[in-house]
C-alpha positions as CSV (number, residue, x, y, z in Angstrom):
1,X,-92.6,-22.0,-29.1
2,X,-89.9,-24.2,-26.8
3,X,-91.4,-25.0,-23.8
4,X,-87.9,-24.8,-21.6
5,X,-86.6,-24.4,-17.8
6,X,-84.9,-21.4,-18.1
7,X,-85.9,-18.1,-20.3
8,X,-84.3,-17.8,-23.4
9,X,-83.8,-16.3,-26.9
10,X,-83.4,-18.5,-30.3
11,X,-83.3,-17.9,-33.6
12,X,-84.2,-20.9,-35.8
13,X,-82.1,-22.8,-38.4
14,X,-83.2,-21.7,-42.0
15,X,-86.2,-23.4,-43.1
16,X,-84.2,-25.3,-46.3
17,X,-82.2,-26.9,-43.8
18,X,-82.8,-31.0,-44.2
19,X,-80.6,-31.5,-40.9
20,X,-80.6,-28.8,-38.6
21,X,-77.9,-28.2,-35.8
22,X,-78.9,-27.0,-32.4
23,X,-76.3,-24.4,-31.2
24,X,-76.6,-23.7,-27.2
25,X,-75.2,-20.4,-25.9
26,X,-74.6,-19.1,-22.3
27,X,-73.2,-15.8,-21.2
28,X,-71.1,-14.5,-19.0
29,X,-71.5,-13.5,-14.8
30,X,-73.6,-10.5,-14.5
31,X,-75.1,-10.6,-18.6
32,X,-78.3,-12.0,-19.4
33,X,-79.1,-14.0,-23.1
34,X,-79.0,-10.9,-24.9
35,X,-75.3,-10.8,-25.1
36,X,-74.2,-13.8,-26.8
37,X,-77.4,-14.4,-29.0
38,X,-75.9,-10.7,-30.6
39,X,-73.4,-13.1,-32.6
40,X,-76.8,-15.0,-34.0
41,X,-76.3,-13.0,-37.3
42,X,-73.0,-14.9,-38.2
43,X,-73.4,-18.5,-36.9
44,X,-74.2,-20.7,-39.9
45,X,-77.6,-20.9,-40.7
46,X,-78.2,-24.2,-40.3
47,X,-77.8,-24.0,-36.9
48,X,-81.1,-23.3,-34.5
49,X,-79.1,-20.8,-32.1
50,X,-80.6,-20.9,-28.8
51,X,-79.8,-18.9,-26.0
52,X,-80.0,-19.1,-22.3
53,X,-80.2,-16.4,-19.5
54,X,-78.7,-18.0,-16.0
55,X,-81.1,-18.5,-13.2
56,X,-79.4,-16.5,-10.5
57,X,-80.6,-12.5,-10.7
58,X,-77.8,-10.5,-9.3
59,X,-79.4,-7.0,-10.4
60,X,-81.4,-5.3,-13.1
61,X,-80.2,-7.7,-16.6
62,X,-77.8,-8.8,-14.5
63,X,-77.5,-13.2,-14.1
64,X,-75.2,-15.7,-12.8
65,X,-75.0,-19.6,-13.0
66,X,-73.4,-19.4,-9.6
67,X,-71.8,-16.8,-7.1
68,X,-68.2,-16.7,-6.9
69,X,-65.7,-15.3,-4.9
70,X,-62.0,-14.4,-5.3
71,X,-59.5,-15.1,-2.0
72,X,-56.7,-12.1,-1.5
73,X,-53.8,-14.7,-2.9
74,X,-56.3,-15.5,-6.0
75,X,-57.8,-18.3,-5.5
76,X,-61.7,-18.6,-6.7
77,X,-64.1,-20.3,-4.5
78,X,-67.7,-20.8,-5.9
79,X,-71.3,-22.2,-4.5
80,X,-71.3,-25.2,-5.5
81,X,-74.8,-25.8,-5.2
82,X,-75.7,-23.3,-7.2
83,X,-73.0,-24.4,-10.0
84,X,-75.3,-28.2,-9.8
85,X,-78.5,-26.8,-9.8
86,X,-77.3,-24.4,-12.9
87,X,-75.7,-27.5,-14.3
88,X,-79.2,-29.6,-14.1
89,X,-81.1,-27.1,-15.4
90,X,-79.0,-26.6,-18.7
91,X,-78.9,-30.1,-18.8
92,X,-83.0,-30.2,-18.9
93,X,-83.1,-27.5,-21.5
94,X,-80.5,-29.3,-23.9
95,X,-82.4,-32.8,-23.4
96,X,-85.8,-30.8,-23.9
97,X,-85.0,-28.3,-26.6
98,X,-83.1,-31.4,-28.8
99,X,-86.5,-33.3,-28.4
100,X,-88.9,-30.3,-29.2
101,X,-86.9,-29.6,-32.4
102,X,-86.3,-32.9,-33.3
103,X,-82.4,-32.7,-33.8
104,X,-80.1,-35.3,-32.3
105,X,-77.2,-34.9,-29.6
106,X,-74.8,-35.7,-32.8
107,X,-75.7,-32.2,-34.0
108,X,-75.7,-30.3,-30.8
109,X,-73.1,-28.0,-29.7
110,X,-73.1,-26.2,-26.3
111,X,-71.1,-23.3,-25.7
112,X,-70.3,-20.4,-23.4
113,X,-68.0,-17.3,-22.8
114,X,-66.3,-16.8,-19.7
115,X,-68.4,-18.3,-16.3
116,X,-71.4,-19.9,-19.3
117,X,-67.6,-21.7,-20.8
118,X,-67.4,-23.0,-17.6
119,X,-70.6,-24.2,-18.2
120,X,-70.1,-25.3,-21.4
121,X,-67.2,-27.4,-20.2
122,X,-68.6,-29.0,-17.3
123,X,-71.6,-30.4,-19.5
124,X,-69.0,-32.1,-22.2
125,X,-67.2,-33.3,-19.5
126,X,-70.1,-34.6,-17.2
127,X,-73.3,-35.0,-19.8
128,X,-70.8,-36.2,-23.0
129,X,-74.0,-38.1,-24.4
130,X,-75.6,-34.8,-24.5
131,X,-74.2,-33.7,-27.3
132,X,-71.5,-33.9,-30.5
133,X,-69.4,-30.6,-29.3
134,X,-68.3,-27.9,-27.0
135,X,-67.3,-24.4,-27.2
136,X,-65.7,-22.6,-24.7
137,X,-64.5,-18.6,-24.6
138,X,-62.1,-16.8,-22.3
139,X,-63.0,-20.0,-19.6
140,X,-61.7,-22.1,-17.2
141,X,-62.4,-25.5,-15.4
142,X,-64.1,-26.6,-12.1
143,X,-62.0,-28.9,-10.3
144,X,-65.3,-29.5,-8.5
145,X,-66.2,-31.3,-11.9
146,X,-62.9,-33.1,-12.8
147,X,-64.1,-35.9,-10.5
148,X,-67.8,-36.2,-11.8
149,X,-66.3,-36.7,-15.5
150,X,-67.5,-39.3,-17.9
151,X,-65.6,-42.3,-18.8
152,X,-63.1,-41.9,-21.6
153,X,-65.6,-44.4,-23.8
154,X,-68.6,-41.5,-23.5
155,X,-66.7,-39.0,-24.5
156,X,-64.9,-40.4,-28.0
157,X,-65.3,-38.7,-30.9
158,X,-66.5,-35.4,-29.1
159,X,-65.0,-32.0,-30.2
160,X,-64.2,-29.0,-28.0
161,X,-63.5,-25.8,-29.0
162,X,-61.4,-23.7,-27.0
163,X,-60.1,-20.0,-27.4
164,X,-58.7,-17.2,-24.7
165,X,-57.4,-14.0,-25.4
166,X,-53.2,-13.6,-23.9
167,X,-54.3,-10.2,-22.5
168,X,-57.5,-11.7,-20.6
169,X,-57.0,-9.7,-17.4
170,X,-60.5,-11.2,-16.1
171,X,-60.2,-15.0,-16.7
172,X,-56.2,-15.2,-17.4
173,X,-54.6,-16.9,-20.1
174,X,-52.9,-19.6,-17.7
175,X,-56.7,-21.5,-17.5
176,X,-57.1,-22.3,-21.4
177,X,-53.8,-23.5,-21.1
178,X,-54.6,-25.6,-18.0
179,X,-58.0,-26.8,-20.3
180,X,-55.8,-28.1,-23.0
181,X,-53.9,-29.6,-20.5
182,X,-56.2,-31.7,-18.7
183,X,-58.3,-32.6,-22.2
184,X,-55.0,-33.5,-23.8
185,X,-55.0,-37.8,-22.2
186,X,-58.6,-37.8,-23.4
187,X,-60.1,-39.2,-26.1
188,X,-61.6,-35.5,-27.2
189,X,-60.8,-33.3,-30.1
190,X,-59.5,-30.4,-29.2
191,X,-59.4,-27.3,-31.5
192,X,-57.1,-24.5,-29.2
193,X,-56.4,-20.9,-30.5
194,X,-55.1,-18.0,-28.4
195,X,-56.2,-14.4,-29.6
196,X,-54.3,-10.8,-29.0
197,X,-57.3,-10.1,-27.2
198,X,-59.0,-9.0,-23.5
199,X,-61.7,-10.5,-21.7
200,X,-63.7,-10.2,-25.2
201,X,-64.6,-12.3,-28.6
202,X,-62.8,-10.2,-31.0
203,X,-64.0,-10.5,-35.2
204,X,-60.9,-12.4,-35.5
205,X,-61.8,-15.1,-33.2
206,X,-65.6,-15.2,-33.6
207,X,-64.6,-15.8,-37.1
208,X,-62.8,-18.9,-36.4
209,X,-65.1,-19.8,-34.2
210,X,-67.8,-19.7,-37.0
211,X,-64.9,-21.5,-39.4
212,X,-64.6,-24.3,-36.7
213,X,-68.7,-24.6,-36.5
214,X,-68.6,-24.9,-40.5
215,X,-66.4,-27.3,-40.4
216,X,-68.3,-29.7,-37.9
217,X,-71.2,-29.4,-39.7
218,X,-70.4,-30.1,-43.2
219,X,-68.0,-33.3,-42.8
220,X,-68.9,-36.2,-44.4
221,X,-69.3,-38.3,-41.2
222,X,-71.8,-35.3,-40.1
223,X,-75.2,-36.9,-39.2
């Protein structure tokens, strides 16, 4: 059993597997690591999925990696200590769950929907060395973060995926956009896709996602 700071589910990587990957998964404000680890069933199975409930209890099954709150003209201001301390912590369980299971950061992906994107996206940017890729749902970026980023060297060769739904009426469409944006000067390869979708990981884009994971993981230059 992983021995990790922060309660989680996983389901491991099939047994045949000679080099497994180590997919890392964080939910959304007030879910716990039941939601995304539902998708387990159709991520690749070379892949140990792991995935993480946030340390912040706001109710009953109910977890956040930080409190936010939304200003009357729209603007979002979060606790930023919270966001660190939530930012550590996933940090501590990538470092110790890659060790425990023997798989290098050039097979990890971390990935998140919605406030665990911003997650997601905040490590690639800030712990590049972490891991190979990111994956980031319905998200948006911390300008608290933009100035803790990585230089360009430590973050060559990295991958990011990044998908939003043009009806997102939660997180809207405008922040992918403003992801792509900012990722577009660095050194980072960036697979974008918009979906007809809410707030929500439709089949249709789950399905690319899964495509996109394929594909990382079964390139020649994979390690």
């Amino acid at each position: 059993m992983l021995n990790l700071p922060l309660t989680f589910l996983q389901r491991p990587a099939a047994a045949s597997t000679p080099r497994p990957w180590l997919l890392v998964l964080m939910h959304g404000v007030g879910s716990n690591e039941q939601d995304l680890f539902s998708l387990s069933p159709q991520i690749p199975e070379r892949f140990h999925v792991l995935s993480l409930r946030a340390p912040f209890r706001m109710g009953p099954g109910s977890h956040a990696w930080f409190d936010f709150s939304i200003e009357p003209n729209g603007d979002r201001s979060i606790n930023e200590e919270q966001e660190a301390q939530s930012r550590a912590l996933v940090a501590q369980a990538l470092e110790s769950a890659a060790e425990q299971l023997g798989i290098p950061p050039e097979r990890v992906v971390v990935g998140g929907f919605s406030q665990g994107g911003i997650m997601a996206l905040s490590l690639l940017l800030t712990r590049p060395e972490l891991m190979h890729a990111g994956l980031v749902w319905h998200s948006r970026l911390l300008p608290q973060v933009v100035p803790l980023t990585a230089p360009a060297d430590a973050l060559r060769g990295k991958r990011l995926w990044l998908s939003h739904g043009t009806h997102d009426n939660v997180i809207p469409l405008a922040n992918a956009q403003a992801i792509a944006h900012h990722m577009a000067p660095l050194p980072v390869a960036v697979t974008y896709h918009e979906f007809p979708s809410a707030h929500e990981i439709r089949p249709s884009e789950l399905a690319a996602t899964v495509a996109w994971l394929e594909s990382l993981s079964t390139t020649p230059t994979a390690f």
